[in-house]
DRENMITI-789671 format. One record per atom (N, C-alpha, C, O): y, z, x; residue in one letter. Coordinates in steps of 0.2 Angstrom, whole numbers, padded with zeros to 4 digits, always signed. Example, Ala and Ser with C-alpha at 12.3 -4.5 7.8 and 13.67 -1.06 7.14 Angstrom:
BEGIN
-0028+0039+0066a;-0022+0039+0062a;-0016+0039+0066a;-0017+0042+0071a;-0011+0035+0064s;-0005+0036+0068s;+0000+0039+0064s;+0006+0040+0067s;
! end
This chain:
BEGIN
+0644-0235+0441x;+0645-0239+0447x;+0639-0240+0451x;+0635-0235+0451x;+0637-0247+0455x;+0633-0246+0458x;+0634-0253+0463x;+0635-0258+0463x;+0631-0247+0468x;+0634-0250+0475x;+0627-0255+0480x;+0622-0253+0479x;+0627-0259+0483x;+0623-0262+0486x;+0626-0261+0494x;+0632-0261+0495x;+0621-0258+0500x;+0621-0259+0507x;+0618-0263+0511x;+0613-0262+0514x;+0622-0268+0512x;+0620-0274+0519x;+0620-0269+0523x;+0624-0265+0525x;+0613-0268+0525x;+0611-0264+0531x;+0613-0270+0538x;+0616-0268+0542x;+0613-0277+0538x;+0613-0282+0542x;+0620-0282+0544x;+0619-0282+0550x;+0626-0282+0543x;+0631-0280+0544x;+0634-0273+0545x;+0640-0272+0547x;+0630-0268+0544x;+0633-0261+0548x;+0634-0261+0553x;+0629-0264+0557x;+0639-0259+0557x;+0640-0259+0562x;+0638-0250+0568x;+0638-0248+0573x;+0636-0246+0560x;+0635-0239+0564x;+0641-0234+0565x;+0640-0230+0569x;+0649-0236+0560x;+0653-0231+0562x;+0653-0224+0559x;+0656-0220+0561x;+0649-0224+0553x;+0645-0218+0549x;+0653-0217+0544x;+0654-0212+0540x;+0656-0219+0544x;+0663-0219+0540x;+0659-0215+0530x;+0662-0211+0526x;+0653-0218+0530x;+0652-0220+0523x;+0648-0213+0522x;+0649-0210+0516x;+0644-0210+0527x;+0641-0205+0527x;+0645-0199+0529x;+0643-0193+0528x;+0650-0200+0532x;+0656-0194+0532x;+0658-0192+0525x;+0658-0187+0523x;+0659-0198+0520x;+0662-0197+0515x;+0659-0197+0508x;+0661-0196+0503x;+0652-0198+0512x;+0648-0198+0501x;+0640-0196+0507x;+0635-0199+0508x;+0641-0190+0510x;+0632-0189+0512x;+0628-0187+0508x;+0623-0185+0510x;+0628-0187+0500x;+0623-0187+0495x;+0621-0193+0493x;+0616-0193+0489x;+0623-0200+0497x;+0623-0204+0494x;+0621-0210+0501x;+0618-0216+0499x;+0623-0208+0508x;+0621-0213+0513x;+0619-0206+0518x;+0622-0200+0519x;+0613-0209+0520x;+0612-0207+0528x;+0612-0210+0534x;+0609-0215+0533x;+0613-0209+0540x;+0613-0212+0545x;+0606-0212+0548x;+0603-0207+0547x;+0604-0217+0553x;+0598-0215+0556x;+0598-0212+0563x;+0603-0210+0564x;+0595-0211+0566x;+0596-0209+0576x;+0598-0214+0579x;+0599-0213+0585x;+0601-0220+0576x;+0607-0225+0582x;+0612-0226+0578x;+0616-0231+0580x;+0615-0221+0570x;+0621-0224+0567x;+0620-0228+0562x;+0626-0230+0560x;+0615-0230+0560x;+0617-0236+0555x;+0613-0232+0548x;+0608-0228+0548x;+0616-0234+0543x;+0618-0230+0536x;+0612-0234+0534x;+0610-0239+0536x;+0610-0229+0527x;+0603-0232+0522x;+0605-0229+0517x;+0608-0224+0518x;+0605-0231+0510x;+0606-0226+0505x;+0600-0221+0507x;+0596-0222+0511x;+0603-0213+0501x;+0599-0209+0502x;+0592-0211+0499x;+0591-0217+0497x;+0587-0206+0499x;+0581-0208+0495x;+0584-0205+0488x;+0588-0200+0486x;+0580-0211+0484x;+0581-0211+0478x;+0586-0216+0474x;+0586-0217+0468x;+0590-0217+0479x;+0595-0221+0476x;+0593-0230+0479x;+0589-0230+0483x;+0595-0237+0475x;+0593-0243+0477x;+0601-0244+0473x;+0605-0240+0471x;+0600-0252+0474x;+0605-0256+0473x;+0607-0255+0467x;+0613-0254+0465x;+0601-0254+0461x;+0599-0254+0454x;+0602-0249+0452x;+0605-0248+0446x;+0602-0244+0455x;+0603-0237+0453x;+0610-0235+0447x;+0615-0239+0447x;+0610-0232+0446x;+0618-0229+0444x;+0621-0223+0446x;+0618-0218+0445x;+0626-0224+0450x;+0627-0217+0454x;+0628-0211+0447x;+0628-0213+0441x;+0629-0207+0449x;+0630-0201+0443x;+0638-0199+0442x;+0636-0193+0440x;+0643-0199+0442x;+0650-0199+0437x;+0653-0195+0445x;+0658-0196+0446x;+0649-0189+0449x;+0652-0185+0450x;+0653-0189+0461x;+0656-0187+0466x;+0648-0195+0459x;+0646-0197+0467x;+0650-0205+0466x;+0650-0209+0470x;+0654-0205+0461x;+0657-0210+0462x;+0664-0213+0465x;+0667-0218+0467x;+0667-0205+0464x;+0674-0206+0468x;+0671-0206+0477x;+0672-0210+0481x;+0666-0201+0478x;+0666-0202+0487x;+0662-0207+0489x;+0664-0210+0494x;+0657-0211+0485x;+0656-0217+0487x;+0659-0224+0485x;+0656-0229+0486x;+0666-0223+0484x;+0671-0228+0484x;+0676-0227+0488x;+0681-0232+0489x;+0676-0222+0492x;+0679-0219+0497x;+0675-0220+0502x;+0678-0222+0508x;+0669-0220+0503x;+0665-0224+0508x;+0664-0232+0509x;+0663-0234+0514x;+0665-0236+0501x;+0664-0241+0501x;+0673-0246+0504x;+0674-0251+0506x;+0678-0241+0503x;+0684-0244+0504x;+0687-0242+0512x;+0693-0244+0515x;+0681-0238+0514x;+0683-0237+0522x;+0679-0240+0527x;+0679-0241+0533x;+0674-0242+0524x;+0670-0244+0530x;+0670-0252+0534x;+0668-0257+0532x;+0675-0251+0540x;+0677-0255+0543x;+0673-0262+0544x;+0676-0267+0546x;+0665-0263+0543x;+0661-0268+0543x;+0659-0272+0536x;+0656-0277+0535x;+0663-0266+0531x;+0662-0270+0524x;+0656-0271+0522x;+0654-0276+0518x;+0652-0266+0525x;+0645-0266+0522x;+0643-0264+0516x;+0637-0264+0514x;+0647-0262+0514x;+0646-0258+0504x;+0647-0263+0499x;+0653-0265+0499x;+0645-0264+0495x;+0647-0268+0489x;+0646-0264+0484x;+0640-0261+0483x;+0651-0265+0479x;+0651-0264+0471x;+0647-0269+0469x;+0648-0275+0471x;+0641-0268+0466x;+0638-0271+0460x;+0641-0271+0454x;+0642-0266+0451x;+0642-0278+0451x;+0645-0278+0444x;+0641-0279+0440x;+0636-0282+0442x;+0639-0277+0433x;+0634-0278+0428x;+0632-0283+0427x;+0628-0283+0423x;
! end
């Protein structure tokens, strides 16, 4: 799985970093960045993929996207 972050559309409700923080951080006003090391390109690891679809399915601004191959 690999997910893409419209930083441009977050709204800062941290929905995403409640639920996968291996994976999103928030900054000091609430708006999410993937962690370091992860990019769009990336492939999550088997084990970060349930909570980061769990972040991608809650977050009320719809700023996460699945990447398709």
């Amino acid at each position: 799985m690999k997910i893409k972050l419209d930083r441009t559309i977050c709204d800062g409700f941290g929905k995403c970093a409640e639920h996968a923080p291996t994976v999103f951080s928030l900054d000091e006003w609430g708006y999410a960045s993937l962690t370091r090391g992860l990019s769009a390109d990336t492939e999550l690891p088997p084990d970060l993929e349930r909570p980061a679809r769990r972040a991608l399915l809650d977050c009320p601004a719809h700023a996460i996207i699945e990447r398709r191959a």
